[in-house]
C-alpha positions as CSV (number, residue, x, y, z in Angstrom):
1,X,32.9,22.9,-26.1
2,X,34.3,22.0,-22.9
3,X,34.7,19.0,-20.7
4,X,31.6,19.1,-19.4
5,X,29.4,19.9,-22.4
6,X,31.3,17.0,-24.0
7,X,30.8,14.3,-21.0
8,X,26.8,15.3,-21.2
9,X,26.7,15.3,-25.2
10,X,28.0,11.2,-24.4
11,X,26.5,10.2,-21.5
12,X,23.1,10.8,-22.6
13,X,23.4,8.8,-25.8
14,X,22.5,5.5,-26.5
15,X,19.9,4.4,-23.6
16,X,16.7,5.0,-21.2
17,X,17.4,4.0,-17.0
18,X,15.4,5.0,-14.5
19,X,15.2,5.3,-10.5
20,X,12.6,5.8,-8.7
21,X,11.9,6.2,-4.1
22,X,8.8,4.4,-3.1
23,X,7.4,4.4,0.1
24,X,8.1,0.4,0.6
25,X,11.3,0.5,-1.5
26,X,13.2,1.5,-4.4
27,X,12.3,0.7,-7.9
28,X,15.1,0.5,-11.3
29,X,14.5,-0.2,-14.7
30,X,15.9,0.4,-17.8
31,X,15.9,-0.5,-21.6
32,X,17.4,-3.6,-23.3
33,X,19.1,-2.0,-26.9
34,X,22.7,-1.0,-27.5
35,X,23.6,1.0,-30.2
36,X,26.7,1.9,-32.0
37,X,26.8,5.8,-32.3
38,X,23.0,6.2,-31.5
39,X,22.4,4.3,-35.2
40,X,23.3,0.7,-35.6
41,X,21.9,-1.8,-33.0
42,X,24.7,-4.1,-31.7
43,X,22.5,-5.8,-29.1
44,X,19.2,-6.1,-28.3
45,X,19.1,-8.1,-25.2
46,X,21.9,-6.5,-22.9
47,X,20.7,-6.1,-18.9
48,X,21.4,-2.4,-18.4
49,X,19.9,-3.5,-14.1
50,X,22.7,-5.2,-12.5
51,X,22.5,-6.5,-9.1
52,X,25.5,-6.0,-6.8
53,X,24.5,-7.4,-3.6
54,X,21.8,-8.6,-1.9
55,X,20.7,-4.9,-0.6
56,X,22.2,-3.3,-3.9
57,X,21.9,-2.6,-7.3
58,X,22.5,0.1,-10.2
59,X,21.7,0.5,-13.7
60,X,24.4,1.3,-16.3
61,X,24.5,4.4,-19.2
62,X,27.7,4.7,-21.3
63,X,30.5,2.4,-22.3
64,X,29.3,-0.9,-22.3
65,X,33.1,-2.1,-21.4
66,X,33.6,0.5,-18.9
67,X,30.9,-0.2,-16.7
68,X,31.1,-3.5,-16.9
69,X,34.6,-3.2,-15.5
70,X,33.5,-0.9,-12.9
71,X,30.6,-3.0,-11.9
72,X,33.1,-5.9,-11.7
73,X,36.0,-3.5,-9.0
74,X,32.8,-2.6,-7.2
75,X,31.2,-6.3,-6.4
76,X,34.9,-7.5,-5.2
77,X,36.2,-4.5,-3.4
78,X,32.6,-4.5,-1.3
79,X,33.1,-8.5,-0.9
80,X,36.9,-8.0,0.4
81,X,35.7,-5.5,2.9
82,X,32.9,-7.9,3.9
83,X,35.7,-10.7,4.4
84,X,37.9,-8.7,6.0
85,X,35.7,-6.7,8.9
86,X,32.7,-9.2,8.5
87,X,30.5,-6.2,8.5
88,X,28.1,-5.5,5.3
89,X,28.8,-1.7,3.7
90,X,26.2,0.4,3.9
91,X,24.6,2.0,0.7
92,X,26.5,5.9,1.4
93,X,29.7,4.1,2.0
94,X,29.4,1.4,-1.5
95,X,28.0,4.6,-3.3
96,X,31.4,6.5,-2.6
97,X,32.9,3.8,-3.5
98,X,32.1,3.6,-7.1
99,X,32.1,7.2,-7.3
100,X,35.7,7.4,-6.6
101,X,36.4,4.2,-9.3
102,X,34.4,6.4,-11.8
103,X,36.2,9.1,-10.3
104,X,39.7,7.8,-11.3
105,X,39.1,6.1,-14.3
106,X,37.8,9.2,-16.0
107,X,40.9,11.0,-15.2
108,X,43.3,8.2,-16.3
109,X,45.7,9.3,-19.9
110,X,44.0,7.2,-22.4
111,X,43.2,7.6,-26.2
112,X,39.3,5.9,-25.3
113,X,37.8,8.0,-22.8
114,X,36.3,6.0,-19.8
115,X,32.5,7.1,-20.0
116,X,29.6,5.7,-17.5
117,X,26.6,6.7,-15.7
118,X,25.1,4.9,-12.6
119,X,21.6,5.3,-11.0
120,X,22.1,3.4,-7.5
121,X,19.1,1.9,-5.3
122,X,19.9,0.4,-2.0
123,X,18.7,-0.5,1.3
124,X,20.5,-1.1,4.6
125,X,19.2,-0.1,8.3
126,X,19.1,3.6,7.6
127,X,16.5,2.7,5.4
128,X,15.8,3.4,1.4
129,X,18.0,5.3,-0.6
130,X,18.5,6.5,-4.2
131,X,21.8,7.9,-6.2
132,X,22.9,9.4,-9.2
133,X,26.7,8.8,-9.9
134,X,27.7,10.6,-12.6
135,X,31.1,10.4,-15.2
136,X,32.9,12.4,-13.8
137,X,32.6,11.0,-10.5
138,X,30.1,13.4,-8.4
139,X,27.6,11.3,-6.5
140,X,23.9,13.3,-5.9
141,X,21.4,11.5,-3.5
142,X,17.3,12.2,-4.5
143,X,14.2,11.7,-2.7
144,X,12.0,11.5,-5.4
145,X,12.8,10.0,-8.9
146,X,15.6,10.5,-11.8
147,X,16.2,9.0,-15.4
148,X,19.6,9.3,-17.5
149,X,20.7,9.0,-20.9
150,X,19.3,9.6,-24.4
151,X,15.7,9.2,-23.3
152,X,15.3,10.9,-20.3
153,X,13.3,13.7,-21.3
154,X,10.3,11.6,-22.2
155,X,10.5,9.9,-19.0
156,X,11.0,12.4,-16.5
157,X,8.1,13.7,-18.6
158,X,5.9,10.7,-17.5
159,X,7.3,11.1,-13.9
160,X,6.7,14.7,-13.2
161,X,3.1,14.2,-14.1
162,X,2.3,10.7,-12.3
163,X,5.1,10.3,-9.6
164,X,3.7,10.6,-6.3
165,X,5.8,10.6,-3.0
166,X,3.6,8.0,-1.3
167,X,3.3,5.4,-3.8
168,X,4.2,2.0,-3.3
169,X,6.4,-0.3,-5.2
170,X,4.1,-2.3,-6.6
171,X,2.3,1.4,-8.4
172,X,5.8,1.9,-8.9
173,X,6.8,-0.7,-10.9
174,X,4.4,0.1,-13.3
175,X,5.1,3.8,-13.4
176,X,8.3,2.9,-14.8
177,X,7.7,0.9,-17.3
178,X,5.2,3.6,-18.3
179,X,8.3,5.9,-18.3
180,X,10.5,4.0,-20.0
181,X,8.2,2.6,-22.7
182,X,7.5,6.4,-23.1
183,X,11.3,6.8,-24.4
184,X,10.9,3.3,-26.2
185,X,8.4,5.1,-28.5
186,X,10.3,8.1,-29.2
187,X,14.0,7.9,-28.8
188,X,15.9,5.9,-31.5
189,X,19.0,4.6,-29.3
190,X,16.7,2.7,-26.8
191,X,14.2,-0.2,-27.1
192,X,13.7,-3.4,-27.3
193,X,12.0,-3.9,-23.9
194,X,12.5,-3.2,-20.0
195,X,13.6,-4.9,-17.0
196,X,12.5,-3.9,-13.5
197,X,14.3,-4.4,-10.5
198,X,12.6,-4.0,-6.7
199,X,14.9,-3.2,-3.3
200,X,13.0,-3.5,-0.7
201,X,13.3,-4.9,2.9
202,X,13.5,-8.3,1.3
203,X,16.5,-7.1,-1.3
204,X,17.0,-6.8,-4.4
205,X,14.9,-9.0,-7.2
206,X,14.0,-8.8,-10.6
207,X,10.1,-8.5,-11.1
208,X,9.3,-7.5,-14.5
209,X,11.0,-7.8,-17.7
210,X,9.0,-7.3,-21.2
211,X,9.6,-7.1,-24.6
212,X,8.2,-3.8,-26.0
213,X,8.1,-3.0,-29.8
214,X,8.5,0.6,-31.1
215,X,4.9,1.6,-33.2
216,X,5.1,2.2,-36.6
217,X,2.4,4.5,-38.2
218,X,2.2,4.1,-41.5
């Protein structure tokens, strides 16, 4: 198996996020459960949305410690370069930014390999804009949707049949929690419930969060 075979075989463990372009704005979500090896739940509350700045957020797949320390660089490094110029970054320019943390970190000698995902949502004056930074570093902008980790084939399931380009963010919101309920129900390493976050001309707020509880047929 080689590198990359063994980044995707982790990164798509343990998790359901979701990003999604609306014609209004961008909408995120994701799951609440952490697992331990894709078996034991060692939290069932953690907020896999995290706000970065007022026109910026991302959701988080991987190491839990990892991306919270890459989360961390990112909202001071963007915050320095706001003191220092006294100009906000635009979303291109803070997404190359944490793809070239990720970018190093990966790549740095150490016994625990430094593992995260990111799906970014942002707005600025260019308007809306959705990414996908990945472990290793590469950045991929989309114009239409994207899910990561363990359960992401159930919800790009949901999304390739009910996504529609001209949606709005308020059809959007519910589309993903329809998504990532859909993974809820069928992948062991996420549950527990959803939050939603909306970036739109106003920024970035948290609209919906929900506990959801796996069915059990008997």
């Amino acid at each position: 198996m080689d590198m990359n075979d063994e980044l995707k075989k982790i990164t798509r463990h343990g998790t359901t996020t979701v990003g999604m372009v609306c014609s209004d704005g961008i909408v995120l979500a994701a799951d609440k459960r952490v697992t331990l090896g894709g078996m034991f739940v060692a939290h069932k509350k953690f907020d896999k949305v995290i706000k970065v700045t007022d026109n910026l957020a991302l959701t988080v797949a991987g190491s839990v410690s990892e991306a919270q320390l890459v989360v961390r660089l990112l909202q001071a490094e963007l915050k320095l370069k706001s003191m220092r110029t006294g100009t906000v970054s635009n979303i291109n320019e803070a997404v190359n930014l944490l793809g070239t943390i990720v970018y190093q970190n990966i790549r740095k000698f150490s016994p625990i390999v430094a593992i995260t995902g990111f799906v970014v949502g942002g707005v600025d004056d260019r308007g809306f804009h959705l990414y996908e930074v990945g472990p290793d570093g590469s950045i991929m902008k989309h114009d239409d949707f994207i899910a990561d980790g363990s359960g992401m084939m159930m919800a790009f399931g949901v999304f390739e049949t009910l996504y529609k380009k001209d949606m709005k963010v308020s059809e959007g919101v519910a589309l993903a929690v329809k998504a990532v309920n859909s993974s809820i129900q069928r992948d062991t390493a996420s549950g527990e419930g959803v939050d939603v976050f909306t970036i739109t001309k106003a920024g970035v707020q948290k609209v919906f969060h929900k506990q959801i509880e796996r069915k059990l047929e008997m």
